[in-house]
N, C-alpha and C positions, 0 to 999 in steps of 0.2 A: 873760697868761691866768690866772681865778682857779684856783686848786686845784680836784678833783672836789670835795670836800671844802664848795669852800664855795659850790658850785652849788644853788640852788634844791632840793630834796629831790624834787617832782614833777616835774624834769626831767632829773633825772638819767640813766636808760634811754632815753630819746627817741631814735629814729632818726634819723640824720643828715640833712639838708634839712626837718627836721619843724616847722611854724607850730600852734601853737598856737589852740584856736576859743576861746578863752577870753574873750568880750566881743564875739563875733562873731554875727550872723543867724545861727541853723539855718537858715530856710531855704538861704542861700547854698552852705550844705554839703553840700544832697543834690546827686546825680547829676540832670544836664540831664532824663532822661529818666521820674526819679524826680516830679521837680518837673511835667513835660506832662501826667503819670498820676495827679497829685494834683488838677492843677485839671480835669483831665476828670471826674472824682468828684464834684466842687464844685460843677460847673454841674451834672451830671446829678442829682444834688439837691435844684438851685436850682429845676429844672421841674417835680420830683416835688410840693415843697410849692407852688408856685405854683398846679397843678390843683388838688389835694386843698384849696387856700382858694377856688377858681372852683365846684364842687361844693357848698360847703358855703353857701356865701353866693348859691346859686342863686337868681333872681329866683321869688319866690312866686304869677308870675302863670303859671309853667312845670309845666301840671296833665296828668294824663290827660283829654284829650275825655269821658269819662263822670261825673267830678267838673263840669266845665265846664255840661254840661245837666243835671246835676241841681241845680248852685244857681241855673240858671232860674228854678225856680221851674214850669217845665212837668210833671214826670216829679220822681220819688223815685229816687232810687241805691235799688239792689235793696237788700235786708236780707240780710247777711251772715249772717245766724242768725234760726233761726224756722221756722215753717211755712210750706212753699213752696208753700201755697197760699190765701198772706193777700196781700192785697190790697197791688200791685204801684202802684195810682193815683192813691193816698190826694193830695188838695190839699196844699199848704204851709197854709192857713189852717184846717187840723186843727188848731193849735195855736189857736188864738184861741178866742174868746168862744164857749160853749156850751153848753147846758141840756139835762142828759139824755142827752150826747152828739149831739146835733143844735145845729145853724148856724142863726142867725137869717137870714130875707129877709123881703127886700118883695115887696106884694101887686105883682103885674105892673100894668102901664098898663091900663084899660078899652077903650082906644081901637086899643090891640095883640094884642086877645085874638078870636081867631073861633072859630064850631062849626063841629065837624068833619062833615063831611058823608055822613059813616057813623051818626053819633050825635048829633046836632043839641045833647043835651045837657049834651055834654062841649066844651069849649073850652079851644084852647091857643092859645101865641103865635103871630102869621101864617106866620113860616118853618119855627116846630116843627109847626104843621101839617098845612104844606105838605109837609115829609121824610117826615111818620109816613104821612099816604094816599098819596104813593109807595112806599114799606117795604112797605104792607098791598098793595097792586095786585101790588107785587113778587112778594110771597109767594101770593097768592093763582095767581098764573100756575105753582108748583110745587106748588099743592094744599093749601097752608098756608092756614090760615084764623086770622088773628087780627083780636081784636077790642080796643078800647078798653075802659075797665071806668072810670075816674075820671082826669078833668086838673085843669085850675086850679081851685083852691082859696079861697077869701077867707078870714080870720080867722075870722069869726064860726063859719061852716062845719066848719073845722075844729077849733075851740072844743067844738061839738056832739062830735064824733067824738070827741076826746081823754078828755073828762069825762065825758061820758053812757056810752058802751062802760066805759068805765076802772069807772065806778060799778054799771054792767048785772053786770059781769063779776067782779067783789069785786078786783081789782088794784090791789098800789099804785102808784105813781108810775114807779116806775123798770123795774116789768115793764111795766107798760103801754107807757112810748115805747122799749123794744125794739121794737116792733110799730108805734106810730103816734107820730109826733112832735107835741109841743104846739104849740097857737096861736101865729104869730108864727114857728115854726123847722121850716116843714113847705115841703120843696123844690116841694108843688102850689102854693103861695102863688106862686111866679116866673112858674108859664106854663109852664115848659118841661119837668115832668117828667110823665108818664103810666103809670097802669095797664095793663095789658093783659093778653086772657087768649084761651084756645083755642077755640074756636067749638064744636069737637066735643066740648071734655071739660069742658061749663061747672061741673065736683064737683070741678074743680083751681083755679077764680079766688078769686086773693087766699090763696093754700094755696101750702106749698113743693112741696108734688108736681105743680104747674106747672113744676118741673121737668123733670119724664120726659114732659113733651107735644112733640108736633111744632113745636109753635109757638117755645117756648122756644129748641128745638133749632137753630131758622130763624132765630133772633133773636141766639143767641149767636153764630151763624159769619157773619149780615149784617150786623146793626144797625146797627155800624160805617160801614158803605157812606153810610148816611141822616142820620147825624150823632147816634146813640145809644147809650147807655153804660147799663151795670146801676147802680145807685146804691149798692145794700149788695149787695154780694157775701160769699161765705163770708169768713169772721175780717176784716170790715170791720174798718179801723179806729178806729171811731168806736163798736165794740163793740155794733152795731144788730145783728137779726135778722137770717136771709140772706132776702131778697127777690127770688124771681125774678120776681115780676112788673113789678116797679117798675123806672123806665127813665127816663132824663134825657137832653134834646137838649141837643148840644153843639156844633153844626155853625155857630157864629157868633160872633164876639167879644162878644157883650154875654155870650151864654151861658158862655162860657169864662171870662169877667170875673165872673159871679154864682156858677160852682162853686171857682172857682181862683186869686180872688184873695185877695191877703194882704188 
């Protein structure tokens, strides 16, 4: 046996039976129980970051239902900011081509246009109509009395009305189609959108104070029902006048395809 002396220096003190880890696993060295309570940690984890990459890498077709219908293209997602009482309906094809803030159309078909049989000399399309002298019989069964004032429109027609008023009246360009839209981008051109005013208070037709009539009143909680919309409401966004007298049928795909498509 060597001397103390001439024993290793770092094992000298060593307790008798003592193995040295010196080249060995750490792991092998902890306690059995040390070791079950490290890999319970490991997996528990393993699952944490497995979600938090499931979350993150979420499929981009997983939306709230009200983003979903609004890139329809039917309906606008509300406006988060603004005045809550601008116009909630605006088209998608707001965005497109426009003069004055108004939308080019075509003159409607000649062959799809009839008079209305209140006014022989207003004509709209057969099924806009048909809704508007149900609408009117409607109203008239609760006392309301509305009447047609102006429907379809041809180019020419409206030509007159743009230039000649615009010129009557010393207005330039862009006061003037607040109020009346130019040749070519005037929703009477389609057939389907109509004046209209109150029987009893004919010192409100074609006036915002066609608002405070009965008829308006009748118009705004029905219209709906008959397939009709206001066209410029307050803070349009098309930056038009507010028009309460002006009203567009909606109540059929083509009409829904001439106000609302891209």
């Amino acid at each position: 046996m060597l001397p103390l002396d001439d024993l290793p220096e770092a094992t000298r003190d060593q307790p008798l039976g003592y193995r040295s880890t010196q080249g060995q696993n750490p792991w092998r060295t902890l306690p059995r129980w040390a070791r079950w309570a490290s890999v319970a940690v490991i997996a528990a984890l393993a699952v944490l970051v497995v979600a938090s990459g499931a979350t993150r890498w979420q499929s981009p077709s997983a939306q709230p239902i009200q983003g979903i219908v609004a890139q329809s293209g039917l309906i606008s997602a509300a406006p988060t900011t603004g005045d809550a009482n601008a116009d909630r309906t605006a088209p998608s094809s707001a965005i497109g081509r426009t003069l004055l803030g108004h939308r080019p159309y075509n003159e409607a078909p000649a062959d799809d246009l009839v008079a209305l049989a209140m006014n022989r000399s207003i004509r709209l399309r057969t099924k806009a109509a048909e809704q508007f002298e149900a609408m009117v019989e409607a109203a008239q069964r609760e006392g309301v009395q509305i009447v047609p004032l102006s429907g379809y429109r041809s180019r020419s027609e409206q030509e007159a009305i743009f230039f000649n008023v615009r010129a009557a009246r010393g207005q330039d360009a862009q006061t003037r189609a607040e109020v009346s839209a130019p040749p070519g981008y005037s929703e009477h051109h389609t057939g389907y959108a109509i004046d209209v005013g109150d029987a009893n208070q004919p010192n409100t037709h074609l006036d915002q104070s066609f608002e405070d009539t009965r008829a308006y009143r009748w118009m705004k909680n029905n219209a709906s029902r008959y397939g009709f919309e206001i066209s410029f409401p307050r803070n349009s966004f098309q930056q038009i006048a507010f028009e309460p007298w002006h009203w567009r049928f909606m109540g059929d795909i083509d009409s829904l395809e001439t106000f609302y498509q891209d």
